[in-house]
N, CA, C and O of each residue as an XYZ file, in Angstrom:
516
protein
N      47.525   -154.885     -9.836
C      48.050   -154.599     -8.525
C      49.448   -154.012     -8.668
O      49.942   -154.234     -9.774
N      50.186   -153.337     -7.847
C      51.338   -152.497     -7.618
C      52.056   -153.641     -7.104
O      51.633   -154.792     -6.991
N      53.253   -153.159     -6.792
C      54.825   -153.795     -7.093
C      54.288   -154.500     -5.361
O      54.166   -155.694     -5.085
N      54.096   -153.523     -4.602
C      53.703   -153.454     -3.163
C      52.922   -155.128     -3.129
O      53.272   -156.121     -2.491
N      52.115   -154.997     -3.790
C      51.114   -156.018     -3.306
C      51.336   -157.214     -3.616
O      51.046   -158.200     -2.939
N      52.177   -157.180     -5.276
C      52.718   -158.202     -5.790
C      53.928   -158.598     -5.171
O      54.531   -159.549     -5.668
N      54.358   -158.066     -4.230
C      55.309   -158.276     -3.471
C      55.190   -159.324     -2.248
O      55.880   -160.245     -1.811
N      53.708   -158.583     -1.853
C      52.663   -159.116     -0.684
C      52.456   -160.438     -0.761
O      52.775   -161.316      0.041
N      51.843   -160.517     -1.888
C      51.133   -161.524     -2.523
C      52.044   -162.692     -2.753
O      51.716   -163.860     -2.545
N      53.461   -162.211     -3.290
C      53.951   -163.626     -3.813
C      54.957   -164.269     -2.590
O      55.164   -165.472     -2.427
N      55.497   -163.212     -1.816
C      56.437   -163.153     -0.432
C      57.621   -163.020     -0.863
O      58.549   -163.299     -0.104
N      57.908   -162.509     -2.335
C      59.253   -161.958     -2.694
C      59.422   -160.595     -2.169
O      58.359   -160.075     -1.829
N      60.534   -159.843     -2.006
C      60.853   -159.025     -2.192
C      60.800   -157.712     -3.446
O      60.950   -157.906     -4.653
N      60.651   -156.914     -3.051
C      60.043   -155.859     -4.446
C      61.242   -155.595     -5.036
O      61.227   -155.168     -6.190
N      62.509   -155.802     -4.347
C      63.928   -155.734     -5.061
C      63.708   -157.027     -6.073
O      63.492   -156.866     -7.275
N      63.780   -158.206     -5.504
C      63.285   -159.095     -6.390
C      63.179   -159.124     -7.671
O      63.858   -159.257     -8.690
N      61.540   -158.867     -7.121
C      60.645   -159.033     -8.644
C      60.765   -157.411     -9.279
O      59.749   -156.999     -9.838
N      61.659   -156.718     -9.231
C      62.236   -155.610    -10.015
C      63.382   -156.134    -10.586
O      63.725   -155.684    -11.679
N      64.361   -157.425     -9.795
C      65.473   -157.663    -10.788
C      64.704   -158.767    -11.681
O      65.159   -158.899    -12.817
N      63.720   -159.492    -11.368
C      63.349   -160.440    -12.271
C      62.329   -159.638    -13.768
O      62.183   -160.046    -14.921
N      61.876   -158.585    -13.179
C      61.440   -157.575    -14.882
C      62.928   -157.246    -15.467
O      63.103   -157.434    -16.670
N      64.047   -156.745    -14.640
C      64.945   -156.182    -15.570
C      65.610   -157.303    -16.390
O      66.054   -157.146    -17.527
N      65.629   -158.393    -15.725
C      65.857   -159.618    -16.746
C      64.784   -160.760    -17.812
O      64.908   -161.833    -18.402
N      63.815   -159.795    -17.594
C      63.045   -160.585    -18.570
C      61.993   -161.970    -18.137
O      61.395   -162.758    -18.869
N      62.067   -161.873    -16.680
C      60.953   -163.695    -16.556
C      59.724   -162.866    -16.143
O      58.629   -163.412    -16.282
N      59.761   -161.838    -15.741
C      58.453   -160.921    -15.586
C      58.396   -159.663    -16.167
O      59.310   -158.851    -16.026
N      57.043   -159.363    -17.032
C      56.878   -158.336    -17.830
C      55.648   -157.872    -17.064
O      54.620   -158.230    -17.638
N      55.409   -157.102    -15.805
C      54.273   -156.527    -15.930
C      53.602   -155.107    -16.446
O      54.252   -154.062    -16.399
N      52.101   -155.162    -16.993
C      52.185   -154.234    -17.712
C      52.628   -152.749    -17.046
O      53.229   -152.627    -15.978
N      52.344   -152.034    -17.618
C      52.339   -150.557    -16.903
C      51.229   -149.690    -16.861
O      50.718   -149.658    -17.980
N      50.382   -148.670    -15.712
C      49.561   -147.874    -16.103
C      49.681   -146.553    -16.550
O      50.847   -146.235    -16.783
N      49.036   -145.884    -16.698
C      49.486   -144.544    -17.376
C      49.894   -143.429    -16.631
O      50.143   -142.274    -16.979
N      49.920   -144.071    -15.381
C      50.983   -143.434    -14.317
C      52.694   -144.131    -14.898
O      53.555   -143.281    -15.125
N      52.884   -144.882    -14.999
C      54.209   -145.722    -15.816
C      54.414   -146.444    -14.579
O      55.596   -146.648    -14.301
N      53.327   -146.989    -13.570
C      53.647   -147.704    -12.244
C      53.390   -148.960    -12.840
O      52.471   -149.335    -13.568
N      54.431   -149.561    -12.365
C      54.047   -151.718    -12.850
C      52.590   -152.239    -12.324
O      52.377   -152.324    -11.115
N      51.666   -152.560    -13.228
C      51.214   -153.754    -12.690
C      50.312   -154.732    -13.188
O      49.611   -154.991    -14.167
N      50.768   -155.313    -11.666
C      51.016   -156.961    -11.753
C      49.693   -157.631    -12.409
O      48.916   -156.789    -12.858
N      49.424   -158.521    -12.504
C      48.484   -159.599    -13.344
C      48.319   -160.758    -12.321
O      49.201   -160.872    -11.470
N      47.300   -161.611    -12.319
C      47.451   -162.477    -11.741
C      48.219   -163.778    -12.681
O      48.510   -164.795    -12.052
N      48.509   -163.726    -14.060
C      49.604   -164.710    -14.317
C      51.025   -164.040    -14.195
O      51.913   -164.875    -14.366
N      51.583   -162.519    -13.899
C      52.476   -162.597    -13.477
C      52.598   -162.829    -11.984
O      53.786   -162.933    -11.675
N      51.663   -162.963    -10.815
C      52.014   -163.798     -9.772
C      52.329   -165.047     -9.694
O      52.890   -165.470     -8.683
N      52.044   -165.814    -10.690
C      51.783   -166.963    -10.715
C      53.232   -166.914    -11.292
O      53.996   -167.647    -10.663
N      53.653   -166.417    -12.054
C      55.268   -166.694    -13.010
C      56.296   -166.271    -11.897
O      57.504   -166.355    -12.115
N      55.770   -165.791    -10.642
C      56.771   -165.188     -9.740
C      56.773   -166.085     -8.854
O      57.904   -166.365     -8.457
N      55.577   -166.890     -8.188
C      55.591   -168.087     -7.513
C      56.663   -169.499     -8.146
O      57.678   -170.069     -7.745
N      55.998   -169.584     -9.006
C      56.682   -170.327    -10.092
C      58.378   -170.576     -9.805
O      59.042   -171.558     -9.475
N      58.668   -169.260    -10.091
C      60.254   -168.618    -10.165
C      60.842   -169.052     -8.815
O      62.014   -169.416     -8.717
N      60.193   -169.016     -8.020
C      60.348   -168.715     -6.106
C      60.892   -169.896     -6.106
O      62.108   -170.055     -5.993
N      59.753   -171.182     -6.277
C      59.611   -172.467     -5.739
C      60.913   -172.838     -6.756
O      61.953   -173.228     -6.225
N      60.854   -172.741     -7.872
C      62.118   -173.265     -8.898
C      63.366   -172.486     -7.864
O      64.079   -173.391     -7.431
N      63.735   -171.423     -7.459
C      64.253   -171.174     -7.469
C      65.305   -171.655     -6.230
O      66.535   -171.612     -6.223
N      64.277   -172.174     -5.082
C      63.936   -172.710     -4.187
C      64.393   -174.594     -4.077
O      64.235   -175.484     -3.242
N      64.746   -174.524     -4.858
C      64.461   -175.765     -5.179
C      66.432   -175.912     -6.256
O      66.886   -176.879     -6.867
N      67.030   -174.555     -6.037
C      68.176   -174.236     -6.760
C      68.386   -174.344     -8.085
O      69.356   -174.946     -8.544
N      67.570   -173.821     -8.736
C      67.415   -173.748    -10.659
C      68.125   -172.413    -10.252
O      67.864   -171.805     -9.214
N      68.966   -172.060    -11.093
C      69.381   -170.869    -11.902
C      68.403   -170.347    -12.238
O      67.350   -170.969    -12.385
N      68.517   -169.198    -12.419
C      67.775   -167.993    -13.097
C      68.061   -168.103    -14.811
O      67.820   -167.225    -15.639
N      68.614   -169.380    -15.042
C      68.898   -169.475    -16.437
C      67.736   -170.658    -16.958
O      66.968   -170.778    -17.912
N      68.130   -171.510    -15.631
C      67.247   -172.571    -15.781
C      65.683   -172.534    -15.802
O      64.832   -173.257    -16.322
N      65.636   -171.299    -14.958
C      63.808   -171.044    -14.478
C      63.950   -170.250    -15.914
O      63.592   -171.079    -16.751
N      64.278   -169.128    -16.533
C      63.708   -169.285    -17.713
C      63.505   -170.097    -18.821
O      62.495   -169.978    -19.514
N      64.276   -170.819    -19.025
C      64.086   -171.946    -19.602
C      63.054   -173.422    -18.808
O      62.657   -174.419    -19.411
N      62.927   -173.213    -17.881
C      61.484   -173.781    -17.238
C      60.182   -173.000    -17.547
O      59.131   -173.593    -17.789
N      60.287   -171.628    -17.532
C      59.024   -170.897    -17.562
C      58.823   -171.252    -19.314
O      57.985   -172.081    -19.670
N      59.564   -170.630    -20.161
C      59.470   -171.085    -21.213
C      58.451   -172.629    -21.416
O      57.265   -172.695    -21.739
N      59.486   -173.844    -21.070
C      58.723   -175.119    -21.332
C      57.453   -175.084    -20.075
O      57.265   -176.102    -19.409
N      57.000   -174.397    -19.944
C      55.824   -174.516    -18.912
C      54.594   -173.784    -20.310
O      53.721   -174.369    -20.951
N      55.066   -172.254    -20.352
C      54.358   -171.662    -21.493
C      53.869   -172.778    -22.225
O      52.750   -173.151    -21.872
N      54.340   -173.335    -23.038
C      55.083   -174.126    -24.517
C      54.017   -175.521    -24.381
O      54.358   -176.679    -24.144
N      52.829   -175.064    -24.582
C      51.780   -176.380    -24.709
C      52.222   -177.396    -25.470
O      51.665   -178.481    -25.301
N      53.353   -177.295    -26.513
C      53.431   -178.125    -27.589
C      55.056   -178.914    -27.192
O      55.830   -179.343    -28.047
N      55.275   -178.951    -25.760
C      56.368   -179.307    -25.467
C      56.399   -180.739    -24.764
O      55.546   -181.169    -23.987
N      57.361   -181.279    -25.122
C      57.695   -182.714    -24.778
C      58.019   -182.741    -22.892
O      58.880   -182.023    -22.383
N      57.293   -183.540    -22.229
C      57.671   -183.609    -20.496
C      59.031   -184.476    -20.633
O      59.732   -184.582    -19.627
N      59.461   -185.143    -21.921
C      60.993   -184.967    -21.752
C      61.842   -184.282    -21.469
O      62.702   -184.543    -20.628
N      61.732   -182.994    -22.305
C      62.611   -181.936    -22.128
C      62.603   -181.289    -20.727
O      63.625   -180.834    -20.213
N      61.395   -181.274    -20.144
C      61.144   -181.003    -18.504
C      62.308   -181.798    -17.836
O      63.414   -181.364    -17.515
N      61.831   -183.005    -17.705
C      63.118   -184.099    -17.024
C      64.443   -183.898    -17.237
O      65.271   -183.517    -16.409
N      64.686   -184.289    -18.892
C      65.965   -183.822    -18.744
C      66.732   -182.675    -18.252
O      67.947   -182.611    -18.066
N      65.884   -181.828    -18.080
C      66.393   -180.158    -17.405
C      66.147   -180.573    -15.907
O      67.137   -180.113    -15.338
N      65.496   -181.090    -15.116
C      65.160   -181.348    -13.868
C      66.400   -182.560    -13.667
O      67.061   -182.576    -12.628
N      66.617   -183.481    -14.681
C      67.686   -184.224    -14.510
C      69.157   -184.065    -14.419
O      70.049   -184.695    -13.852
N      69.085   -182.546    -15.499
C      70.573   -182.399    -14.989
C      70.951   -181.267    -13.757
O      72.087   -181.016    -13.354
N      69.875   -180.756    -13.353
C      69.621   -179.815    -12.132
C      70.025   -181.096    -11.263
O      71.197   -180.965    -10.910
N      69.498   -182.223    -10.822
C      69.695   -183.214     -9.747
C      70.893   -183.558     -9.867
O      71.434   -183.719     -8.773
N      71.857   -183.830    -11.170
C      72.779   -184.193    -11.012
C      73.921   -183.165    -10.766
O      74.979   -183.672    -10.393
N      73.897   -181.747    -10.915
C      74.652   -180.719    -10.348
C      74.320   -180.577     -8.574
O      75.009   -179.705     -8.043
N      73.460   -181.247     -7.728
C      73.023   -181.204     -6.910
C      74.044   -182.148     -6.181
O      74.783   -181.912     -5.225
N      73.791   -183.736     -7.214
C      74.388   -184.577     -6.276
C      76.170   -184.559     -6.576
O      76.911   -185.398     -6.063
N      76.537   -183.741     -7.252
C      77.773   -183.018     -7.313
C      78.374   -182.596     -6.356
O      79.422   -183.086     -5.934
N      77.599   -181.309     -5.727
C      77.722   -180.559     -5.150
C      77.655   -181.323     -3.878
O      78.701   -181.083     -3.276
N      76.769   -182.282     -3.065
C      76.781   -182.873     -2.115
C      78.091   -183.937     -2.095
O      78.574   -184.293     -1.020
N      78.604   -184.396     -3.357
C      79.724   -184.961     -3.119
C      80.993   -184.478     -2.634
O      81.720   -184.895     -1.732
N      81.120   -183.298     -3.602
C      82.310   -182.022     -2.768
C      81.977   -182.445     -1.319
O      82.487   -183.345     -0.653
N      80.738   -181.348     -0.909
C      80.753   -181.269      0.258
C      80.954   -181.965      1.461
O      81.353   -181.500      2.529
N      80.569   -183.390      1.131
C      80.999   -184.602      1.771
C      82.652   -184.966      1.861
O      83.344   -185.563      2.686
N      82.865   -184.412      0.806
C      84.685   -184.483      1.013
C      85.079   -183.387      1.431
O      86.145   -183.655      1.985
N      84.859   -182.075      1.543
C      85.059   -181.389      2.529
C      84.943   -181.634      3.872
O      85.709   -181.288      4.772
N      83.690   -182.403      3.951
C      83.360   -183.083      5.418
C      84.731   -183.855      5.943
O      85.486   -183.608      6.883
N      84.730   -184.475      5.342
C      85.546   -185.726      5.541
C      87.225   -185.126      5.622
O      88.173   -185.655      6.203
N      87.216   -184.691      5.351
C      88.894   -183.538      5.562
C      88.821   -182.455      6.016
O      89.843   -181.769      6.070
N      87.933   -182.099      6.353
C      87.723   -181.230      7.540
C      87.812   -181.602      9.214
O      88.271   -180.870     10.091
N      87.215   -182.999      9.380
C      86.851   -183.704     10.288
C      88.441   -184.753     10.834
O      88.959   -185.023     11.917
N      88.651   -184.979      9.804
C      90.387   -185.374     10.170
C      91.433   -184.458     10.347
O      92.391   -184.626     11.103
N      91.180   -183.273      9.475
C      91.983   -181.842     10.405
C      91.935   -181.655     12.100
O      92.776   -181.687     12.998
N      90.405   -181.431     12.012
C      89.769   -181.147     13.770
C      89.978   -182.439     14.211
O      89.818   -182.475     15.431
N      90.325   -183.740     13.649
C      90.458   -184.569     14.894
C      91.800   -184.762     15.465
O      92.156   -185.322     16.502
N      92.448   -184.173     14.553
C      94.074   -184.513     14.895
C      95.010   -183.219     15.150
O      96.228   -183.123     15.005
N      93.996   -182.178     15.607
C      94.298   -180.687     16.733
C      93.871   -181.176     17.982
O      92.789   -181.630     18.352
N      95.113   -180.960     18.648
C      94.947   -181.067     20.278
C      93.741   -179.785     20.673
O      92.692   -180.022     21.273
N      94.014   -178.914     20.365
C      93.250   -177.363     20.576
C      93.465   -177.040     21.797
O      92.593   -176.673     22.584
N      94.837   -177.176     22.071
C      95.326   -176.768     23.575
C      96.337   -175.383     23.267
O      96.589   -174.939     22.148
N      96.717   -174.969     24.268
C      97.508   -173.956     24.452
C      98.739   -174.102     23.747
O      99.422   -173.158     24.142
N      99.621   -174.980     22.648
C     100.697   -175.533     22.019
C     100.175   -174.933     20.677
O      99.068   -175.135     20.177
N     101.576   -173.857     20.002
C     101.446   -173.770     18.969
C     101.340   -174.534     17.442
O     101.329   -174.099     16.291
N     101.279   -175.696     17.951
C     101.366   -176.328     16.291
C     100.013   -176.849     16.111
O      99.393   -177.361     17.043
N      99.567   -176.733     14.987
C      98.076   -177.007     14.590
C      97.600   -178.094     13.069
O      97.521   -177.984     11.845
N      97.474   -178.684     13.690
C      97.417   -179.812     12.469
C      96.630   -178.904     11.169
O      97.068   -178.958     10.020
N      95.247   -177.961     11.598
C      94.461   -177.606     10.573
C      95.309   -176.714      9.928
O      95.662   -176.813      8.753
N      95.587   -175.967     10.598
C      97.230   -174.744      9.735
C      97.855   -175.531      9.089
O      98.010   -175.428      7.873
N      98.229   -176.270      9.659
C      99.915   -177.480      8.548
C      98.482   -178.193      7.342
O      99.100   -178.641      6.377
N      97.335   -178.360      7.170
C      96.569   -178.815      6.226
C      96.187   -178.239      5.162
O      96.309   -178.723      4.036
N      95.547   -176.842      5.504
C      95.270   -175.569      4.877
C      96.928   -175.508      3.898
O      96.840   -175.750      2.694
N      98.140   -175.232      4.405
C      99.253   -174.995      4.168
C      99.564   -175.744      3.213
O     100.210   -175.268      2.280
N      99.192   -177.054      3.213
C      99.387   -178.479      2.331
C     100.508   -178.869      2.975
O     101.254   -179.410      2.159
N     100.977   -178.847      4.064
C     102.084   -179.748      4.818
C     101.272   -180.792      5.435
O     100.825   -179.884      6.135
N     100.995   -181.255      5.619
C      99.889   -182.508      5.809
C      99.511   -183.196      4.740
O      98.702   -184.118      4.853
């Protein structure tokens, strides 16, 4: 199938799955027109990619997932631990954000937001607060 269909088919974008051949997680073949196409295991490596990706793996990480997926002779350790430290950059990231919350929310509570120039969130941003 053509870029078009594999496009269709997987609900990526054909920009996409053109940057994912120029980097290597999809190789589809070519016909002797030199037009890509697709396979039904490269849909499947593009679904794959989506849901990982979906799910916030790097494009470093999904190859190195597609890899241990290939890799019959691979330990479902090495799965976890890669899924394990994906969760823990996750619950990272939700911690920031929660402290952003949380000092964000004491900025906006301690602005009048009236017609008076002084603004608690300005004097915070500023680090005078």
């Amino acid at each position: 199938m053509n870029i078009g269909d594999a496009a269709s088919q997987s609900g990526l974008p054909a920009k996409t799955i053109r940057y994912y051949e120029d980097i290597g997680l999809v190789n589809p073949g070519r016909g002797v027109n030199g037009y890509r196409r697709f396979s039904e295991s490269d849909l499947h490596k593009l679904a794959f990619v989506q849901r990982a990706r979906s799910l916030g793996f790097s494009i470093e990480e999904c190859r190195a997932l597609l890899s241990l997926y290939n890799d019959r002779e691979r330990a479902s350790a090495d799965v976890k631990t890669l899924a394990r430290s994906h969760l823990d950059q996750i619950s990272e990231k939700i911690k920031d954000l929660q402290a952003m919350q949380k000092t964000l929310s004491e900025l906006i509570k301690h602005c009048h937001g009236d017609e008076r120039p002084d603004c608690p969130i300005l004097e915070g941003l500023a680090g005078q607060r």
